[in-house]
Phi, psi and omega in degrees: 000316159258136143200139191255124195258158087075043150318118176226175181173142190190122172277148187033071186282151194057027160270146151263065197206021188265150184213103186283093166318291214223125194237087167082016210269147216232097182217142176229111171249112189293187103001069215104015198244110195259061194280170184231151185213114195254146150186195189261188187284103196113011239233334171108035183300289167327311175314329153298326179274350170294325192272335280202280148324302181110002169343296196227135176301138141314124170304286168229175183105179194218169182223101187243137179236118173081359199120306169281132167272125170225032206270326166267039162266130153303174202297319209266012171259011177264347173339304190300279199302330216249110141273161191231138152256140192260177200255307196269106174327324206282325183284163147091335191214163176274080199319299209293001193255142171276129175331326173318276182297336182314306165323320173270007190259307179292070081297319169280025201269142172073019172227151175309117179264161172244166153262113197198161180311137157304307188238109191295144168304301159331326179293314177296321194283347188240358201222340183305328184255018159298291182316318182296295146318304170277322156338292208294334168321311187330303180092009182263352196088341202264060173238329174277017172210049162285000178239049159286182182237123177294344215263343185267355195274167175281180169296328193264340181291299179302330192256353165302326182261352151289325175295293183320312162285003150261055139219021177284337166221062157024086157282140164313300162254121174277082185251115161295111180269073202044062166267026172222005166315324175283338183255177188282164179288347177269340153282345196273327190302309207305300204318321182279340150288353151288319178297345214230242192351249201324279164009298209258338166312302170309310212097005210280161183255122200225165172210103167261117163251151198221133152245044184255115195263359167272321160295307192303338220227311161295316190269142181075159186242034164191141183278130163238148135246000000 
């Protein structure tokens, strides 16, 4: 489903501010494969799920997903394939926006947008106790505040309903970015056990980078360092 060739990526080259990120980096993610990936800070975790993303162009190497070289794609046509959770709750979702809608916007991923209503009426008529439904899995209640302003949820609240909308139209791929590095520990526990449930419901094929090395080592079914 992934596999990353003879990855290199180097910043402010030829500078003295140049810092080589990815050196050679070699990674095959089968189908269904939920692997993890630990090291320390600076070490190039994000960076690989940055390059992967489409963030930023690669120096050399090639990047395939599913089959497709997507390595000369930009971030939002790599969209159609990828969902993302961010490390910062604050990513991933729309404060000034309603849970509704944030939902219905993670519906359109990989399709052409406009300027329109976060949630169109056909949407309210046909999808809203869809949405509603998927809420309840959470277990958080916010199926019963769906036209709240996400900007009002908690940290651990923003980022649960950031995991559902990156899995909401089942992507080849999923990648978790520290995402639970910002909450306390009794949400990070919640969160991730939401993550491990959908990951394994879906089928999805996922990569969570982490430095927490007991996350690394209970979640997923292969270790990288």
């Amino acid at each position: 489903m992934l596999e990353l060739v003879n990855i290199h990526k180097t910043f402010n080259l030829g500078t003295i501010n140049e810092k080589k990120a990815l050196d050679g980096v070699n990674l095959q993610l089968n189908e269904g494969d939920f692997v993890t990936v630990i090291g320390g800070n600076g070490a190039g975790k994000s960076t690989v799920l940055n390059a992967i993303a489409g963030v930023w162009p690669i120096d050399t190497g090639n990047i395939i997903i599913d089959g497709q070289d997507v390595t000369g794609l930009p971030e939002h046509k790599r969209a159609a394939f990828l969902g993302r959770v961010f490390q910062d709750p604050m990513n991933g979702t729309t404060a000034t926006m309603e849970i509704e809608e944030n939902l219905a916007l993670a519906a359109r991923r990989g399709k052409r947008r406009g300027l329109s209503w976060g949630i169109t009426k056909k949407e309210k008529e046909n999808v809203v106790e869809e949405y509603r439904e998927l809420l309840k899995m959470l277990d958080l209640g916010l199926e019963d505040r769906m036209t709240s302003k996400v900007g009002l949820l908690s940290g651990g609240q923003r980022q649960a309903l950031t995991l559902l909308m990156a899995t909401l139209k089942k992507p080849k791929l999923l990648l978790l970015d520290e995402h639970t590095a910002a909450l306390d520990p009794k949400t990070a526990a919640k969160v991730l056990a939401l993550s491990d449930k959908m990951i394994e419901e879906n089928n999805l094929t996922a990569m969570m980078v982490t430095h927490n090395m007991r996350d690394a080592i209970v979640h997923g079914n292969r270790l990288n360092m």
